[in-house]
One Martini backbone bead per residue (centre of mass of N, CA, C, O) as a GRO file, in nm:
protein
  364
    1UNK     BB    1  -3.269   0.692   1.990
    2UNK     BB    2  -2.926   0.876   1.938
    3UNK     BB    3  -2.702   0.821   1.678
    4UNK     BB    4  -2.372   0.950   1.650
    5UNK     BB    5  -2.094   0.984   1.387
    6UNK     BB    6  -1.760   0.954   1.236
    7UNK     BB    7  -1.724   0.946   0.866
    8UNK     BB    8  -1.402   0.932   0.749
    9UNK     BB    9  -1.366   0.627   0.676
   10UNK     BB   10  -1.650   0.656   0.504
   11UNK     BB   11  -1.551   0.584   0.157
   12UNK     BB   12  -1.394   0.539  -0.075
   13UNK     BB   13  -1.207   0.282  -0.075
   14UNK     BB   14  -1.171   0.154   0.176
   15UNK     BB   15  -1.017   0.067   0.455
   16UNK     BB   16  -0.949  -0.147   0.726
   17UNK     BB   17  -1.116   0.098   0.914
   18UNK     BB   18  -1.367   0.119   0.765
   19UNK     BB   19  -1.460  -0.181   0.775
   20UNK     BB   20  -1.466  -0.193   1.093
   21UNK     BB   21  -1.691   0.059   1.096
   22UNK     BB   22  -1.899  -0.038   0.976
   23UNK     BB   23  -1.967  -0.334   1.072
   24UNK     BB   24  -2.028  -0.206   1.358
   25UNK     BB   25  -2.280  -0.039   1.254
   26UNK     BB   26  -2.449  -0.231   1.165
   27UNK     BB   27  -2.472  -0.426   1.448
   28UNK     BB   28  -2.622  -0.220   1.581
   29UNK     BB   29  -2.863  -0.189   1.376
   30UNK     BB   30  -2.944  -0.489   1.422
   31UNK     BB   31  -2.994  -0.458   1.749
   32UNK     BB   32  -3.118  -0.127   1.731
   33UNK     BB   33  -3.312  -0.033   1.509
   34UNK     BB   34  -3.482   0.202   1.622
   35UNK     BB   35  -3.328   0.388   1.569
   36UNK     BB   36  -3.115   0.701   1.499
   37UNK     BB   37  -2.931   0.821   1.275
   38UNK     BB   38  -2.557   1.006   1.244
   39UNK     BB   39  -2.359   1.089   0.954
   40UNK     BB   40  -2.022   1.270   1.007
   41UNK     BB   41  -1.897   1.484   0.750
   42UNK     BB   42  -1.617   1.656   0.515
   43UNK     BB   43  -1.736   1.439   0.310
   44UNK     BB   44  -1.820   1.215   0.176
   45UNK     BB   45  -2.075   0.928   0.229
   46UNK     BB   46  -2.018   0.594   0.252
   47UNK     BB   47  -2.245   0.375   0.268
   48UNK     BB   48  -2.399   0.070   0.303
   49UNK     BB   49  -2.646  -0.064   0.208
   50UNK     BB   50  -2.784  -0.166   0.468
   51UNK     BB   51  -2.745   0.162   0.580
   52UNK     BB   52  -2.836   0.372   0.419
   53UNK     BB   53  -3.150   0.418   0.484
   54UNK     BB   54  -3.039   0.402   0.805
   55UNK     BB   55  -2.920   0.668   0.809
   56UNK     BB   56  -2.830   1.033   0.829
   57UNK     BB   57  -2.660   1.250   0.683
   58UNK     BB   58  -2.396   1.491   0.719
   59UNK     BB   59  -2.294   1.695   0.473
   60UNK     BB   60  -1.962   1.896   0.451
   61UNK     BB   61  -1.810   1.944   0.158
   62UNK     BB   62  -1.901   2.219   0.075
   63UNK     BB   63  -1.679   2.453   0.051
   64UNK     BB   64  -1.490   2.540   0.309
   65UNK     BB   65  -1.483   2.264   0.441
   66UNK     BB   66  -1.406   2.072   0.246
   67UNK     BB   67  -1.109   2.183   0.246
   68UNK     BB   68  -1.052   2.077   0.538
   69UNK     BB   69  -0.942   1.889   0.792
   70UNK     BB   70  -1.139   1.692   0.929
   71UNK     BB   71  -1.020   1.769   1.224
   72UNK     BB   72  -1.062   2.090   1.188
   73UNK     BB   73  -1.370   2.056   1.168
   74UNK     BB   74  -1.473   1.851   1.425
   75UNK     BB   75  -1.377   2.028   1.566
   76UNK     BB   76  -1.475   2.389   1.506
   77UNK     BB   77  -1.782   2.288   1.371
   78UNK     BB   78  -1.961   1.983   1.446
   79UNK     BB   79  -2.082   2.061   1.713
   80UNK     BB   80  -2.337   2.295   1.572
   81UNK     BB   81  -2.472   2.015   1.431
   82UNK     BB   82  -2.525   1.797   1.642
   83UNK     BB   83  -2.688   1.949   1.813
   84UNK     BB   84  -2.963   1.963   1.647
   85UNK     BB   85  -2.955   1.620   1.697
   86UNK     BB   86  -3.019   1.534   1.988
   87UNK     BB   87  -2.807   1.354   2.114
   88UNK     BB   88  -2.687   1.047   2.330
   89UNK     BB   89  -2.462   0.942   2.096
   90UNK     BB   90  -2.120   0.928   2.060
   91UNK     BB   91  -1.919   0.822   1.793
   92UNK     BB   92  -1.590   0.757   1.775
   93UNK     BB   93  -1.364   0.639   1.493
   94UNK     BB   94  -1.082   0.797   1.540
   95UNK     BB   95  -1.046   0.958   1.899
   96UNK     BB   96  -1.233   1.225   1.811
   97UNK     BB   97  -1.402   1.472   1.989
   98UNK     BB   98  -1.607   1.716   1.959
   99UNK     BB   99  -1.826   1.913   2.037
  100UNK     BB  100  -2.041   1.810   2.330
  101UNK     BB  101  -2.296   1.788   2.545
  102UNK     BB  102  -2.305   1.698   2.831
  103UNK     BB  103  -2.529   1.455   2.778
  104UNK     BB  104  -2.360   1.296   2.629
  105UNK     BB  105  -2.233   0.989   2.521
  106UNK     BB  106  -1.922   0.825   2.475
  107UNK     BB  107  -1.754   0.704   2.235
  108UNK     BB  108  -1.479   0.475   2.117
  109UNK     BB  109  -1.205   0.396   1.860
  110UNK     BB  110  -0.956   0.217   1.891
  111UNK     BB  111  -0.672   0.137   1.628
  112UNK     BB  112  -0.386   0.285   1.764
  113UNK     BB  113  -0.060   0.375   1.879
  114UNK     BB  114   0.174   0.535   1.685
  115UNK     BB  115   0.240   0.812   1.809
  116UNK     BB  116   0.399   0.659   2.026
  117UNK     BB  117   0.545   0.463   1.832
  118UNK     BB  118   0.516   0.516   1.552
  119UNK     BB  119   0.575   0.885   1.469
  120UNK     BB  120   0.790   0.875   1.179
  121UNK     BB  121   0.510   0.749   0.989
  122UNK     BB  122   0.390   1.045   1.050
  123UNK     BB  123   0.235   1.337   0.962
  124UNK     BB  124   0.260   1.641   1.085
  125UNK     BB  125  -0.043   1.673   1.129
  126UNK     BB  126  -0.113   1.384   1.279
  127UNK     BB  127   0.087   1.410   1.516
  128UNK     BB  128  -0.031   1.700   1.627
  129UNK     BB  129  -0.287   1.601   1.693
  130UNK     BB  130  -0.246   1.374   1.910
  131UNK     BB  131  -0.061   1.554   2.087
  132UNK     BB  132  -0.319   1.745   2.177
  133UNK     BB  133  -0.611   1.530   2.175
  134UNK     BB  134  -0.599   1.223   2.217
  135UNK     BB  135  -0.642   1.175   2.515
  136UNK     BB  136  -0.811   1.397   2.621
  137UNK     BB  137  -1.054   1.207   2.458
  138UNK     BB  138  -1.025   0.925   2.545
  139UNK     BB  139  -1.060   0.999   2.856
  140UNK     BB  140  -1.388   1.119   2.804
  141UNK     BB  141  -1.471   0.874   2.771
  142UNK     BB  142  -1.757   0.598   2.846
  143UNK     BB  143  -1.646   0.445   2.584
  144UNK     BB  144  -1.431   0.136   2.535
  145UNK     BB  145  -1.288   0.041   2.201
  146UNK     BB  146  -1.100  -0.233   2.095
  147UNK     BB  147  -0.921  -0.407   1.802
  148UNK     BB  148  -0.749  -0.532   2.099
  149UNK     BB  149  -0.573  -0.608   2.290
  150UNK     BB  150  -0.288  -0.481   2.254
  151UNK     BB  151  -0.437  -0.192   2.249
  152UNK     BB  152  -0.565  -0.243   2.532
  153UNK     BB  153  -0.285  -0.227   2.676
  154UNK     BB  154  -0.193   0.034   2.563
  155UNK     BB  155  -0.377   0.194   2.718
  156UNK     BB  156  -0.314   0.147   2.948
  157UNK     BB  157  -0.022   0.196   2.986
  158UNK     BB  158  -0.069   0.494   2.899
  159UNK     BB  159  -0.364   0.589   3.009
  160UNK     BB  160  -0.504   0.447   3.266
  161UNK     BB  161  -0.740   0.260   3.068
  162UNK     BB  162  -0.984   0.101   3.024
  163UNK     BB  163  -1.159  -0.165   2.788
  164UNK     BB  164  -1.484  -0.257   2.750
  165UNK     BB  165  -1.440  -0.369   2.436
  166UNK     BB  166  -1.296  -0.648   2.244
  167UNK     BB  167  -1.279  -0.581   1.868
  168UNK     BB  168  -1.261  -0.755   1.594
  169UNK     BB  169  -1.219  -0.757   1.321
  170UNK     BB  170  -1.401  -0.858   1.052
  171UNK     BB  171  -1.437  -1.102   0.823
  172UNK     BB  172  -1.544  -1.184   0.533
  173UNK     BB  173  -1.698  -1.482   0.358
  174UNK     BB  174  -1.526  -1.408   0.096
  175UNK     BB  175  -1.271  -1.514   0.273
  176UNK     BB  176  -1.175  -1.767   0.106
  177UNK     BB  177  -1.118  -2.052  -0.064
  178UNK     BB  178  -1.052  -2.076  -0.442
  179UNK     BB  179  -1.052  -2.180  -0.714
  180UNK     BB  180  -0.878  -2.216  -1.015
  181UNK     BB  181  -1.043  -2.063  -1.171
  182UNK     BB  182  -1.093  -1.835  -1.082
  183UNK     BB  183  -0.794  -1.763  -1.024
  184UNK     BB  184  -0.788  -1.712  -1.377
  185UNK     BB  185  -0.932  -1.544  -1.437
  186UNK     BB  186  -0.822  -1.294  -1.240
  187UNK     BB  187  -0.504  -1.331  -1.362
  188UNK     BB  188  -0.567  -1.237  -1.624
  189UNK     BB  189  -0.696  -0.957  -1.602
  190UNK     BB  190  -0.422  -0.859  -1.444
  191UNK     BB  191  -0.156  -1.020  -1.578
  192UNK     BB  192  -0.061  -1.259  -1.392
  193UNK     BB  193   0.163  -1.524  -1.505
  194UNK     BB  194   0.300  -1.601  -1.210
  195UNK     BB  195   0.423  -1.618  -0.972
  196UNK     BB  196   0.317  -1.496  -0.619
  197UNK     BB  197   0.361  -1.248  -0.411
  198UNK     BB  198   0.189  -1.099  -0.145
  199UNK     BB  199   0.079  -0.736  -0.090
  200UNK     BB  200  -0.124  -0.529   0.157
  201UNK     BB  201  -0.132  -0.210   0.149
  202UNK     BB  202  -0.057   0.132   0.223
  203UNK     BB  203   0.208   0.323   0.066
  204UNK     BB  204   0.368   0.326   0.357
  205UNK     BB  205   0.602   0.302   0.565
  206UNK     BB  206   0.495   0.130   0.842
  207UNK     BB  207   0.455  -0.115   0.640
  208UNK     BB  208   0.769  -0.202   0.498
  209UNK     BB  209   0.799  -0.214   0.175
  210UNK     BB  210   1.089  -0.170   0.114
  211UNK     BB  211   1.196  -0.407   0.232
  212UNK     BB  212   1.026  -0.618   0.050
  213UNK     BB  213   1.146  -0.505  -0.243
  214UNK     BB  214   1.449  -0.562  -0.172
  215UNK     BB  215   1.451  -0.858  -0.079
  216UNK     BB  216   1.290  -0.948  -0.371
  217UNK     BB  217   1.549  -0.791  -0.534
  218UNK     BB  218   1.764  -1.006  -0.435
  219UNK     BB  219   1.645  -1.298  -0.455
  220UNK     BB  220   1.681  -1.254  -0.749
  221UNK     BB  221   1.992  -1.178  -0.812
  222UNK     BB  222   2.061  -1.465  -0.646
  223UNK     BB  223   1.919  -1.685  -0.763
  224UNK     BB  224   1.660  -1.820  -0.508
  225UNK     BB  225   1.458  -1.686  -0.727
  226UNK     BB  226   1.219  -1.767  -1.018
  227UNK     BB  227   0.942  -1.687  -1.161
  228UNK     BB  228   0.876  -1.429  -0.948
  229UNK     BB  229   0.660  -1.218  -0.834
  230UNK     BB  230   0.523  -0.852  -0.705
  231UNK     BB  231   0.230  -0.820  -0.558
  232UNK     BB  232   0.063  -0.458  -0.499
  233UNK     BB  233  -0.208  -0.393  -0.252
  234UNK     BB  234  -0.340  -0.032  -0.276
  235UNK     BB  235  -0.268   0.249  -0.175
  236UNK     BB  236  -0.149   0.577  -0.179
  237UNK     BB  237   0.061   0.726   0.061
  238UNK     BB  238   0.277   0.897   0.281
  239UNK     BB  239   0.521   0.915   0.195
  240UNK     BB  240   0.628   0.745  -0.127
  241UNK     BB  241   0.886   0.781  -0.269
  242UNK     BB  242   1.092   0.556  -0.243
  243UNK     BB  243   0.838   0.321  -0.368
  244UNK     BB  244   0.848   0.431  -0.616
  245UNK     BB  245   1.105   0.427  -0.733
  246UNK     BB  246   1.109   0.094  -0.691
  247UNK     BB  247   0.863   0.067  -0.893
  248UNK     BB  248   1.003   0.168  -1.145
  249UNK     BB  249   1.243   0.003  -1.163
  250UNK     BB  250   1.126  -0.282  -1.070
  251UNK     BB  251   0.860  -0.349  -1.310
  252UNK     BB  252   0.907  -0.631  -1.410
  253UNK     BB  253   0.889  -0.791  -1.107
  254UNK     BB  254   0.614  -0.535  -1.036
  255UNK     BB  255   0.301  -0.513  -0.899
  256UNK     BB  256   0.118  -0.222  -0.924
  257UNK     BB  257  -0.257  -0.171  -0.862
  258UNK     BB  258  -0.382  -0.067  -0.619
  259UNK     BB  259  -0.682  -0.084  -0.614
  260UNK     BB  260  -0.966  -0.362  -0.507
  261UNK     BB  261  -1.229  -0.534  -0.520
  262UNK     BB  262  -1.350  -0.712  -0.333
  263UNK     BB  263  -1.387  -0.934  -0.486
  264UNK     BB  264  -1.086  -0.992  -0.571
  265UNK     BB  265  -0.906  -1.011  -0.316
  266UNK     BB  266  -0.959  -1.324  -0.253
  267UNK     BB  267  -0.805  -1.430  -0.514
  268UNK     BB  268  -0.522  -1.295  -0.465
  269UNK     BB  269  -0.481  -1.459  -0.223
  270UNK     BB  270  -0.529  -1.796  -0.311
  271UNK     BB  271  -0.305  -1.768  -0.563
  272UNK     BB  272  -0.069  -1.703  -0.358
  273UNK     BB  273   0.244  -1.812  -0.213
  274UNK     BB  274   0.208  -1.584  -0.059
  275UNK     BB  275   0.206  -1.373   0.214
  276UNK     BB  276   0.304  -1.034   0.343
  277UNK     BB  277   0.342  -0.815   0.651
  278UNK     BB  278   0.610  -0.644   0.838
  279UNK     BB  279   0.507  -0.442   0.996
  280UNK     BB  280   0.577  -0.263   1.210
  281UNK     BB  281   0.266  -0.133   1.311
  282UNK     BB  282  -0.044  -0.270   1.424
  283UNK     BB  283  -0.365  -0.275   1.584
  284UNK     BB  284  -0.412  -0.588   1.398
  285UNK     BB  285  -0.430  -0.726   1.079
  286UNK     BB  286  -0.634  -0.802   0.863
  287UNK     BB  287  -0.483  -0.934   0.619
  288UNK     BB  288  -0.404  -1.189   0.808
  289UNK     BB  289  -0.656  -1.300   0.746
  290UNK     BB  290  -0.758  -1.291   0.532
  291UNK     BB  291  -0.511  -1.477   0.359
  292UNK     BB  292  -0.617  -1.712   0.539
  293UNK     BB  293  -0.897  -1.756   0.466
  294UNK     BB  294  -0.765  -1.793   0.151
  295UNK     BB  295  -0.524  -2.033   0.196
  296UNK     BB  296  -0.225  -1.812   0.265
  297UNK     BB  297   0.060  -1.806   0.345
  298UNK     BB  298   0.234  -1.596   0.628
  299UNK     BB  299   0.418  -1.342   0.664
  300UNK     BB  300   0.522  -1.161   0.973
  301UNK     BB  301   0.497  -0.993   1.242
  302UNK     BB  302   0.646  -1.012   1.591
  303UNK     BB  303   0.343  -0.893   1.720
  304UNK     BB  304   0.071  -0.922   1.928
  305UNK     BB  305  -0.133  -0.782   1.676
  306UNK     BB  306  -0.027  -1.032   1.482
  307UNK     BB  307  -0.090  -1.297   1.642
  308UNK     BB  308  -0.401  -1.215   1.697
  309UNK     BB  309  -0.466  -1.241   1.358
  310UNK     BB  310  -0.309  -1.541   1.330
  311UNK     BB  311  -0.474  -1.762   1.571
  312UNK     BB  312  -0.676  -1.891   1.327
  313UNK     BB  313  -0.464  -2.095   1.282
  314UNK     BB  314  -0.455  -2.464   1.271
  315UNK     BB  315  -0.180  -2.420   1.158
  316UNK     BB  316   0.175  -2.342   1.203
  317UNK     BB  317   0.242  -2.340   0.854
  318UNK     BB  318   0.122  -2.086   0.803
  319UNK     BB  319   0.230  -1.905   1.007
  320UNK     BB  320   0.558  -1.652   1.042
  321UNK     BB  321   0.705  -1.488   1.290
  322UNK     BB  322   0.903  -1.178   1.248
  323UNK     BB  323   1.164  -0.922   1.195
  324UNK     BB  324   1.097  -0.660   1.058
  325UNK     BB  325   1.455  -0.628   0.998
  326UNK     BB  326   1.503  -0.935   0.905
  327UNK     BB  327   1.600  -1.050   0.619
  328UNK     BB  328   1.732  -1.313   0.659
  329UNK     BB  329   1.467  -1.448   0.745
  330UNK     BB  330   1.245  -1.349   0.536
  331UNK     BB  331   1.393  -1.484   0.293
  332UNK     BB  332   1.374  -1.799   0.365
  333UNK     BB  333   1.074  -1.792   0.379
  334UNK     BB  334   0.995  -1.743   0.104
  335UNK     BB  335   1.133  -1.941   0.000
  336UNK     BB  336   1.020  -2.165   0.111
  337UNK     BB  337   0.714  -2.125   0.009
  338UNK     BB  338   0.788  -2.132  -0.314
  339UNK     BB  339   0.880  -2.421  -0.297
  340UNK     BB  340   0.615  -2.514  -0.185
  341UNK     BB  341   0.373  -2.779  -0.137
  342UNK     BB  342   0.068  -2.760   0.007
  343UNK     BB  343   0.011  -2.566   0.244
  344UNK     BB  344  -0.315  -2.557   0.240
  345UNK     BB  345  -0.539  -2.410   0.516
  346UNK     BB  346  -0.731  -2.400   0.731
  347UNK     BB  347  -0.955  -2.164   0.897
  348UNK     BB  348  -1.111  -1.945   1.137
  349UNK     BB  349  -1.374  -1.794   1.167
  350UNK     BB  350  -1.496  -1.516   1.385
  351UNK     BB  351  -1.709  -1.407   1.566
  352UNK     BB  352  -1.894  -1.107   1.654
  353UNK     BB  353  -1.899  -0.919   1.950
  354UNK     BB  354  -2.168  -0.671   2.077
  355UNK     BB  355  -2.283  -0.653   2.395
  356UNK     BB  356  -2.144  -0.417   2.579
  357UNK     BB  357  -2.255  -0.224   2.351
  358UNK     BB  358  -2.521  -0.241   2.362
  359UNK     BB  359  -2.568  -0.236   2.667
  360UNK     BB  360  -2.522   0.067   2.664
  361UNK     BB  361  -2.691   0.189   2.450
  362UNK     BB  362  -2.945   0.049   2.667
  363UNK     BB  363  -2.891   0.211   2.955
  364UNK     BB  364  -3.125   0.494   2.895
   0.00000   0.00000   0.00000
C-alpha cells in the first residue's frame, strides 16, 4: 500500500497542529508498517526520529517553488508529482487537497474552522484560500479525522457532512509535574526569578494575548497582585504589531520567550502559578492539557472544544472557563490562583485510538 500526505506542518519547531499530524503519522507506521510513505511538501519536511527512515520525503523547496505559498504549490504543482507515485490514499493534512487520480482515495485531517467562525484573526491570503478551496475539498474526502468533538458538530453544521474518527491530539508523557529541582533549574536558566503565570501560544490575534497583556498589567498597576511575572512562549504570529508594542512597553514585568524545545516547556508548565489561555477559538487545545498534565491550574475560554481539552482535570478547581472577552471575571481568577497554595493535582492522560482510520487504509 502507498500513503502520502502534504507535510507542510512538519517544519522545524513544530506547532501544535504539526505535533498532532506526526503523532498521526506515526500511528499509521506502527499500525500499518509494511505500507510505503511519502511526504510532500515545497518547504524543508522535518519528521521525528521514528518516522524519518521510514517516510520517502518528496521536498520542492528550492528554485521557484520554494518561494511559492505553500497552498498554490499544493493546488497548482504537487499533483504531477504525487501522480508518479502511484498512491492508493493521500492524507490532507491541512484540509486541502492537491490534483489527484480518480484512484486515489482521499483523507483529510479537519483542525478548526477558523474561517467560519473568526474570519477577521486571519491573514487575507489564508482566509481567501479557505473561501475558494476549503469547503469543497473537505466535501470530496472518502474520510474525514476531526481533531474534536467540537470541530467534527462544526463540520455536520457547516458542511453536512460526518466525521469518521474523532482524534484527540496526544499529549506526550514528558508533560507530567517535575520536581522541584528541576523546575529551579530551568526556571535559573530562563532567569525567571518571581512568581509567574504562563501562556503558551503563537502571537497572533486569535489567541487573544493582548487581552491577557492588559489585564496582568492591570492587576499590577491596581496593587492587587505583585511580585508576580506574566511569561510568553510562542513564536511570532502574523498581524502582531499591537502584542510587540506591548511586549516592548512594559518589558519590566513580562517575558516572552520565543519558541522553547520540548525539554523545557513541561517544566515551565509545572513551576507556573497559573496557566492562562483565552483564545476566541481554538479547534481543541492542546496547551490546556499539556498543562494540566503538567499539575498545573488553567484558566481558559468557556467553548466546547476547551471544555474537551480541559475534561482530564480529575478535580473541578484545577481548570476554570470564563468568557474570553470578560476581563473582571478573568483577572478574579488569576488573583484566586496566584494566592492560592498547593492547588497541584494529577489529571489522566487518555491514550488514542486511530482504529477506524487503519481499518479504512487497509480497506483495499
Amino acid at each position: 500500500m502507498r500513503i502520502g500526505f502534504d507535510a507542510f506542518p512538519l517544519q522545524k519547531n513544530p506547532s501544535g497542529i504539526g505535533k498532532y499530524v506526526m503523532n498521526i503519522i506515526e500511528e499509521i507506521i506502527k499500525n500499518i508498517p509494511d505500507s510505503n510513505y511519502f511526504a510532500y511538501s515545497n518547504r524543508e519536511v522535518i519528521l521525528s526520529d521514528y518516522c524519518n527512515p521510514k517516510v520517502k520525503k518528496r521536498e520542492f523547496y528550492n528554485g521557484l517553488y520554494g518561494k511559492m505559498p505553500g497552498k498554490v504549490w499544493l493546488k497548482a504543482f504537487a499533483g504531477k508529482h504525487i501522480k508518479n507515485d502511484n498512491l492508493d490514499f493521500f492524507i490532507s493534512t491541512t484540509g486541502f487537497f492537491p490534483i489527484l487520480p480518480s484512484n486515489v482515495k482521499r483523507i483529510v485531517m479537519l483542525h478548526d474552522f477558523n474561517a467560519k467562525l473568526v474570519p477577521k484573526t486571519m491573514g487575507k491570503m489564508h482566509y481567501l484560500t479557505h473561501l475558494i478551496y476549503f469547503e469543497k475539498d473537505v466535501l470530496s474526502a472518502d474520510f474525514v479525522i476531526s481533531n474534536s468533538l467540537g470541530t467534527a458538530d462544526k463540520l455536520f453544521h457547516y458542511f453536512k457532512k460526518k466525521t469518521d474518527e474523532i482524534i484527540n491530539p496526544p499529549v506526550s508523557a514528558i508533560y507530567h509535574q517535575k520536581p522541584q529541582n528541576k523546575i529551579d533549574e530551568v526556571l535559573n536558566r530562563y532567569k525567571i526569578k518571581r512568581d509567574y503565570i504562563l501562556f503558551v501560544g503563537n502571537l497572533e490575534p486569535r489567541k487573544n494575548l493582548t487581552f491577557v497583556l492588559n489585564n496582568f498589567i492591570e492587576l499590577l498597576e491596581q496593587k492587587k497582585i505583585s511580585n508576580v511575572e506574566l511569561v510568553i512562549v510562542g513564536l511570532k504570529g502574523w498581524n502582531d504589531t499591537k502584542i510587540q508594542v506591548l511586549l516592548n512597553k512594559y518589558s519590566d514585568n513580562v517575558r516572552a520567550l520565543g519558541y522553547v524545545s520540548e525539554l523545557d516547556l513541561p517544566v515551565l508548565y509545572s513551576g507556573a502559578k497559573v496557566f492562562v489561555f483565552p483564545s476566541l477559538y481554538e479547534g481543541f487545545g492542546i496547551p490546556v492539557r499539556e498543562a494540566l498534565l503538567s499539575g498545573t491550574p488553567v484558566i481558559t475560554s468557556d467553548i466546547p472544544e476547551l471544555r474537551e481539552a480541559g475534561s482530564i482535570a480529575l478535580h473541578s478547581d484545577m481548570v476554570v472557563y470564563v468568557d474570553p472577552a470578560d476581563a473582571k471575571n478573568f483577572k478574579k481568577h488569576v488573583i484566586k490562583y496566584i494566592d492560592e497554595k498547593n492547588v497541584r493535582k494529577a489529571s489522566i492522560n487518555p491514550e488514542i485510538s486511530i482504529k477506524k482510520l487503519c481499518d479504512f487504509l487497509q480497506s483495499i
